[in-house]
LOPAVO-624298 format. One record per residue (C-alpha): x, y, z. Coordinates in steps of 0.2 Angstrom, whole numbers, plus 5000, padded with zeros to 4 digits. Layout:
LOPAVO-624298
XYZ
...
END
This chain:
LOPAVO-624298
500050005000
500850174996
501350295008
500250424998
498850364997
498950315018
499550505022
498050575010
496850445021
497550495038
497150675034
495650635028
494950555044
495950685052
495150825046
493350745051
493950725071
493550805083
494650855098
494050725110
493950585095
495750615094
496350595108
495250465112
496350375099
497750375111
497150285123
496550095128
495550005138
495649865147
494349735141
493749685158
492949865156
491949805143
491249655152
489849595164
489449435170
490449355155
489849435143
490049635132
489049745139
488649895128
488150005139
489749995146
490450025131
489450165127
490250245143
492150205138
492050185119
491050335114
492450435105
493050285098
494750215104
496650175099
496849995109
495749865117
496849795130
496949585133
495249515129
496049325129
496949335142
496249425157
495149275164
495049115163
494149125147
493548995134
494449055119
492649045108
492049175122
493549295119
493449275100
491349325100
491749465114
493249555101
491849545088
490649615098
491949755104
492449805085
490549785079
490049935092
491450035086
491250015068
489450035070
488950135086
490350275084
490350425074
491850385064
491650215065
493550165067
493949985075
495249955088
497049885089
496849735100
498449675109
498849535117
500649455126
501549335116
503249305124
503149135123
501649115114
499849185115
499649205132
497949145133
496748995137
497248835126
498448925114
500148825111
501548865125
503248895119
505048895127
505249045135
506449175128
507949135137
507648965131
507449015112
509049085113
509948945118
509448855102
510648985092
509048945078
508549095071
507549025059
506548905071
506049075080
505349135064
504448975063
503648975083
503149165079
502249125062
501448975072
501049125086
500449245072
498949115066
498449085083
498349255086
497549315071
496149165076
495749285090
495249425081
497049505088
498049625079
499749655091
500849555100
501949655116
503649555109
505049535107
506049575124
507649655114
508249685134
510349615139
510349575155
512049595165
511349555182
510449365183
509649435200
508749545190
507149415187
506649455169
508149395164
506949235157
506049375145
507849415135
508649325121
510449335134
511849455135
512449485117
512149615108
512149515091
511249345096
509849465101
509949565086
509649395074
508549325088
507449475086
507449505067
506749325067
505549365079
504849515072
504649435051
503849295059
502649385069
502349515056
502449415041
502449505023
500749585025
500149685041
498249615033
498949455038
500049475050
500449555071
501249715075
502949635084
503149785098
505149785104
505449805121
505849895133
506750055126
508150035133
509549985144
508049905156
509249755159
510549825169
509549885183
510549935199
510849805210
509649675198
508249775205
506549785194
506349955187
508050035194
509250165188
510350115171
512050165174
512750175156
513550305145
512850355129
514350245120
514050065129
512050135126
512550155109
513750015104
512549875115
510949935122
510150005107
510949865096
509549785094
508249895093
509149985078
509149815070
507249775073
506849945066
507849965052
508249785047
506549705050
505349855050
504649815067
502749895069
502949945084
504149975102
503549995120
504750115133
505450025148
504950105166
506850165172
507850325171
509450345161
510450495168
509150545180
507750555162
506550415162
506150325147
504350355147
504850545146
506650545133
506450645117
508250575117
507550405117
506150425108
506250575094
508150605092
508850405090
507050305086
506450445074
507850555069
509250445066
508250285062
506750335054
505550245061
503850255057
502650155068
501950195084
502650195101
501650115118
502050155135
502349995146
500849995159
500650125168
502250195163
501550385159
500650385177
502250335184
503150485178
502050565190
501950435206
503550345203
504950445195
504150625203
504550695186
502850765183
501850855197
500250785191
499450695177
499250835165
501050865166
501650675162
500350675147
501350805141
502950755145
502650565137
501650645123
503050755116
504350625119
503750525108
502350405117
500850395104
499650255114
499350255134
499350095141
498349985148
496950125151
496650305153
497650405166
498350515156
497950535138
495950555143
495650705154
497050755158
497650775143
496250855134
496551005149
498351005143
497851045126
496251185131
497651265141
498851285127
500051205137
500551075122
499951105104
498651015093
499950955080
500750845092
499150745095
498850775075
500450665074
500350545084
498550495080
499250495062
500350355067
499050265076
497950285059
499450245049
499450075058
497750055058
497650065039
498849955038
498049815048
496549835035
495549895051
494650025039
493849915027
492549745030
493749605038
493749645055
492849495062
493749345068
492849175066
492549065083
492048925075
493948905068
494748955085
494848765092
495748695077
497248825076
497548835093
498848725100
498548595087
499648435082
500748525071
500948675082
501348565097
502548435088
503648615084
503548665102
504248495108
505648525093
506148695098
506148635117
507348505113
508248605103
508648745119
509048615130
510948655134
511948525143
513148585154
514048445162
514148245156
515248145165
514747975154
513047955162
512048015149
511147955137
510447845153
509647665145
507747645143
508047465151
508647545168
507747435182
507247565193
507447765189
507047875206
506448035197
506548165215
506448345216
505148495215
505148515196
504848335193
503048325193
502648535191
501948595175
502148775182
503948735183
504148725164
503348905159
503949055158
503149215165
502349285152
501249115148
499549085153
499948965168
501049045176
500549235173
498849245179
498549215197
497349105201
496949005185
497248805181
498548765166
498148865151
498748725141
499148535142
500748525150
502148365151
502848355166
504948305167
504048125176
502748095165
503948115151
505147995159
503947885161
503447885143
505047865136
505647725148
505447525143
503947415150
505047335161
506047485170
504947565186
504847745190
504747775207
504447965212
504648085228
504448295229
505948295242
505748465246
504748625241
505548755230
505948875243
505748855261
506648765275
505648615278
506748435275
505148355278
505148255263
506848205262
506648035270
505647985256
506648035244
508147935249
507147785253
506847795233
508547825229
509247705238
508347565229
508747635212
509847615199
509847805192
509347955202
508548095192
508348265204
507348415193
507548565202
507848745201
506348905200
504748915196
504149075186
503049195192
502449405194
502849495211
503149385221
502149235214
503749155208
505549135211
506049195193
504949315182
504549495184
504549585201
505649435207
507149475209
508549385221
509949425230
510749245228
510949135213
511148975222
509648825219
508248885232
507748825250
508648655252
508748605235
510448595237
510448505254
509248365246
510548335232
512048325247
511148205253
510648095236
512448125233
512948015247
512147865241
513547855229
512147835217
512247905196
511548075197
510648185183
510048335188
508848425177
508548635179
507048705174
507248885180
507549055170
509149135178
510749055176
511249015195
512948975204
512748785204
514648775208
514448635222
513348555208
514748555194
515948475206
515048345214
513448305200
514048205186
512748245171
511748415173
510548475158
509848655161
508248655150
507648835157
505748845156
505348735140
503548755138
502148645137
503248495129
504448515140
504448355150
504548255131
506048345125
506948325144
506648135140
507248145122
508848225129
509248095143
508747935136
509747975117
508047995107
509048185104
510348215102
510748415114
511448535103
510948705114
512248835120
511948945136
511549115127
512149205146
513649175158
513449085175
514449165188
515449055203
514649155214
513449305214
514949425221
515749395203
514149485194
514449555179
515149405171
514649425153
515949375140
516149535131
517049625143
518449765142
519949705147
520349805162
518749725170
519549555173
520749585189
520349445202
519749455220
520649365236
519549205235
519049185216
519349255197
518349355186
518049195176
516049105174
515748935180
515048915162
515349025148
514349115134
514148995122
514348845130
513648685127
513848505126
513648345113
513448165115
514848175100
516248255097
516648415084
518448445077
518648615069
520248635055
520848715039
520548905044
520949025029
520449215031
520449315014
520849415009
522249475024
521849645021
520249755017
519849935014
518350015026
516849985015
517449785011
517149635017
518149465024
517749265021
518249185034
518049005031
518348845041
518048645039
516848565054
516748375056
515748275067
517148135074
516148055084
514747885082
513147985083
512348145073
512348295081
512048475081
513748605082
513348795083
514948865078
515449035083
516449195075
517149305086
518049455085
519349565094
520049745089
522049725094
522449905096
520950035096
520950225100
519550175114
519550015122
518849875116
517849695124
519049565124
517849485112
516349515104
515149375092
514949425075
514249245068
513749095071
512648955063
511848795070
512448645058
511748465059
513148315054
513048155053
514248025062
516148065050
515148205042
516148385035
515648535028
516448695027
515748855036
516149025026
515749205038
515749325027
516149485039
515649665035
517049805039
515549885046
515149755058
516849815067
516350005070
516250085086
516250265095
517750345095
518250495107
517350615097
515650495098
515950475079
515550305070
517050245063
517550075057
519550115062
521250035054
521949915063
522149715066
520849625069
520949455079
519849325071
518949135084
517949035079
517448905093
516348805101
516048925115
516549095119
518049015130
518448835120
519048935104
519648795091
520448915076
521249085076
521849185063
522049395056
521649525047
522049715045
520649865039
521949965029
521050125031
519950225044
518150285038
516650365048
515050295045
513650395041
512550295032
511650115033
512649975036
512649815037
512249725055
512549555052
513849415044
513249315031
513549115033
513449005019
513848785022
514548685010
END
């Protein structure tokens, strides 16, 4: 659809509205508003919707709804606008979709910590188009993710919402996302919104919605990384502020932020929401604002276009602003221009804005959508540790399955899913547990014998008598533990918890002391969405799988894993510190930030990028060409990797970078590619990165872009630390960049 013809509609409908109508266009409502005893209720709505409005908040998953009900009660919400308001414009619906849709009955993903550690971009792409036609079944038109945030602090509990600490794994982890989700035609497809604008993962002391302590080059260069890719490589729809300050500014209220980098510099041209509540906050929390007609104002000309999840602000408040003269009519002309820019694009003005109910229980979670989450939730699983236990033998005797995980299905979702999100509510979706996977993997001649052992958190070593009893009389112990996920307080892991250890929680730990001293062969399975320090556990546990939050398939793929059916090919997409007194431990660090203390290094217990096989990898024949490029060129860097080893498996190889000599300093390393290859047993093919001088620019003194002369180290490797291959290559000239460039490596297998 041409840009023309939308900016002659938009000021078309423009020039029919009235004030109120327009800002009315800026605001939502939450569909619990609209609602009585079940059911819509129009008078309600002839209270709240009589203007018209921009965004319908959550109508799936508020309650526990049947999906049918929701999909008749969207209808009926865009029926009475498209026939019962003056201008007769229908409303964005939007929905959470971290992990899938977060509703009743709709297929439940990994979460995103987990999606990460596939190092699959293109299986993202896959779970978000699966997302997209489940939404779209609804009747829903935006989905509030991807979580583009690098956390540097595990205590800090959305750490499960990210894609892990790398600027570059998010940035591919989020493109993918977003074209999924979007697909090629907004008619079709979900507005992706990235979030949260930015820097929201390196809160102060891990603490929800604290201070970011950054400077505008590492905000730059890391933070807004991947929010540049998401709106200038893959066109995302749509971006959502995070709650902090930066510099004493909070985000809700940055015309840095939100007009000078996200509109100036990158030219973006959807529409911005405020995270919930965000715009009141600027008033209650942050005490920038001295009441709500002031944060209106201040959120407004920063750059907010849509309040979120209900009026506060962009109702009353605002339209007293705008009597007052205290903020001009052409600010609210442009933001409801971007709001009706979108709306076009959705097909929202024309005919097809019903969803079918009768369709609704066939798309969601059906066979082929769940046989693609128990793929992907095999495929995240990382191993960390394998002494020669696993794969474990179907024909085991007796298996003791123990631990508070074992037999949870809240313990294999993420935060931002139906069962674990909304408080209150059974499963949203059928869920295997780690034990009734075990059990259906296991021969009709081996016996699964099961105790709790202990709670998640707490004291009590009440059940740890049973437990041994079990594992005493077993051949293989199998203890899943870790976190449950949660909000405020609900959970261990998630949003609003946040921790000021990382070690397992309660007596976990003390449980597995004392299985350890049956002198018994232990797996122990972690579902949880933090990496922790399980230092006792690496020294003393001889096979440990962390398999974060792996969605409703989650106890299958487990099973597939530890009896040899799959074969693990994840790689931990965030460091795990010795101890939490080590925080920051990511990889990329500068090198004057590795002295060591009295009673430990600066080193992780696992690094970025790590991750086991049941087979061996060898990596040889590294050529780099040509040795020397000009600013603007390019580098192939290309490499032979072969699986040595009996069985097939997957290898994600890894390109990383470092600047020798810079003019500011520079992380010891930073990833620049990488690529997920399956081989069979005596299987080669040769990997080629071709790396773009661009890749390799940075902020100098000045805060110029430049792509600097220099040597440039070149690893490629199995992890961030196992590095297999080295090799160099000089950029002959300096250049600043002031144009587009490129983001990413391309990859190509032979």
């Amino acid at each position: 659809m041409e840009e023309k013809w939308i900016q002659k509609k938009i000021e078309e409908i423009l020039s029919k509205m009235t004030l109120e109508e327009k800002i009315a266009q800026l605001g939502s409502v939450p569909s619990g508003k609209l609602v009585e005893n079940g059911k819509f209720s129009r008078e309600k709505a002839r209270e709240l919707l009589k203007n018209g409005i921009g965004q319908i908040t959550r109508v799936a998953g508020y309650a526990e709804r049947d999906p049918v009900e929701s999909v008749e009660i969207i209808n009926e919400i865009q029926k009475f606008l498209k026939e019962e308001t003056r201008l007769g414009i229908p409303a964005i619906i939007h929905e959470e979709c971290l992990s899938g849709v977060m509703t009743k009955g709709a297929t439940t993903f990994p979460q995103a910590i987990g999606m990460a550690s596939t190092f699959e971009p293109e299986d993202i792409e896959k779970m978000t188009s699966i997302i997209r036609k489940e939404m779209k079944a609804f009747g829903v038109h935006q989905g509030l993710s991807p979580v583009l945030d690098i956390p540097r602090d595990p205590r800090w509990g959305r750490t499960e919402e990210t894609f892990g600490e790398d600027p570059y794994l998010v940035s591919k982890m989020a493109e993918s996302y977003i074209r999924g989700l979007q697909g090629e035609d907004w008619k079709e497809g979900i507005i992706a919104t990235a979030k949260h604008f930015t820097a929201y993962g390196i809160s102060e002391g891990g603490r929800n919605l604290g201070p970011a302590r950054v400077s505008e080059r590492e905000l730059r260069e890391v933070f807004l990384f991947p929010f540049e890719v998401a709106v200038r490589k893959a066109d995302v729809g749509s971006l959502m502020n995070a709650y902090h300050e930066i510099d004493g500014i909070p985000c809700a209220s940055s015309k840095f932020l939100l007009t000078k980098i996200l509109r100036e510099e990158w030219g973006f041209k959807g529409f911005v929401v405020s995270d919930y509540s965000a715009i009141e906050m600027l008033h209650t929390f942050h005490k920038v604002a001295k009441d709500l007609k002031t944060a209106a104002i201040k959120a407004l000309e920063a750059g907010i276009e849509i309040e979120l999840p209900d009026i506060k602000c962009y109702g009353e408040p605002l339209l007293q602003a705008v009597k007052e003269g205290a903020i001009s009519v052409s600010v609210i002309d442009t933001a409801v221009a971007r709001v009706l820019r979108a709306k076009i694009l959705l097909g929202l003005l024309g005919d097809n804005i019903y969803a079918d109910p009768t369709k609704i229980r066939d798309i969601l979670d059906n066979q082929e959508h769940r046989a693609f989450a128990r793929e992907l939730a095999r495929k995240s699983i990382v191993l960390l540790k394998n002494d020669g236990v696993l794969p474990l033998s179907r024909e085991v005797k007796t298996i003791a399955v123990i631990g508070p995980n074992a037999n949870s299905t809240q313990g294999l979702h993420g935060d931002y899913s139906y069962t674990s999100h909304i408080a209150g509510v059974k499963d949203g979706v059928r869920t295997v547990t780690v034990l009734e996977g075990i059990k259906n993997k296991v021969s009709s001649g081996t016996t699964v014998l099961y105790a709790k052992g202990c709670e998640l958190s707490g004291e009590s070593t009440d059940g740890f008598n049973e437990a041994l009893d079990i594992a005493s009389k077993s051949d293989v112990i199998i203890a899943v533990m870790g976190e449950n996920s949660g909000l405020f307080k609900r959970g261990i892991s998630g949003e609003g918890n946040d921790r000021i250890d990382l070690n397992l929680p309660g007596v976990q730990r003390k449980l597995l002391k004392a299985i350890k001293e049956l002198n018994k062969p232990i797996v122990l399975v972690i579902t949880n969405g933090r990496p922790l320090s399980i230092t006792w556990e690496k020294e003393n546990i001889p096979a440990i799988i962390e398999a974060w939050y792996p969605g409703e398939e989650g106890g299958n793929a487990i099973a597939d894993v530890i009896f040899g059916d799959y074969n693990p090919g994840g790689k931990l997409p965030v460091s795990f510190p010795k101890d939490v007194g080590q925080i920051p431990v990511y990889y990329n660090r500068k090198p004057s930030a590795f002295s060591e203390y009295l009673t430990t290094d600066t080193k992780p217990l696992f690094p970025f990028g790590h991750g086991l096989s049941y087979t061996t990898f060898e990596y040889s024949d590294l050529e780099v060409r040509p040795e020397s490029i000009l600013p603007g060129g390019y580098v192939d860097i290309s490499f032979r990797i072969k699986n040595i080893g009996n069985i097939a498996g997957d290898e994600v190889v890894q390109l990383y970078i470092h600047d020798e000599w810079a003019s500011v300093e520079r992380p010891v390393k930073e990833l620049k590619g990488f690529k997920r290859i399956h081989l069979e047993p005596q299987e080669e093919k040769r990997v080629t990165f071709r790396l773009f001088a661009d890749q390799l620019a940075f902020y100098d003194e000045a805060m110029r872009f430049i792509v600097e002369s220099g040597t440039f180290e070149v690893m490629i490797g199995s992890s961030s630390e196992d590095i297999r291959l080295v090799g160099k290559f000089e950029i002959s000239e300096t250049k600043v960049i002031t144009k587009d460039r490129r983001f990413h490596s391309e990859v190509t297998v032979e």
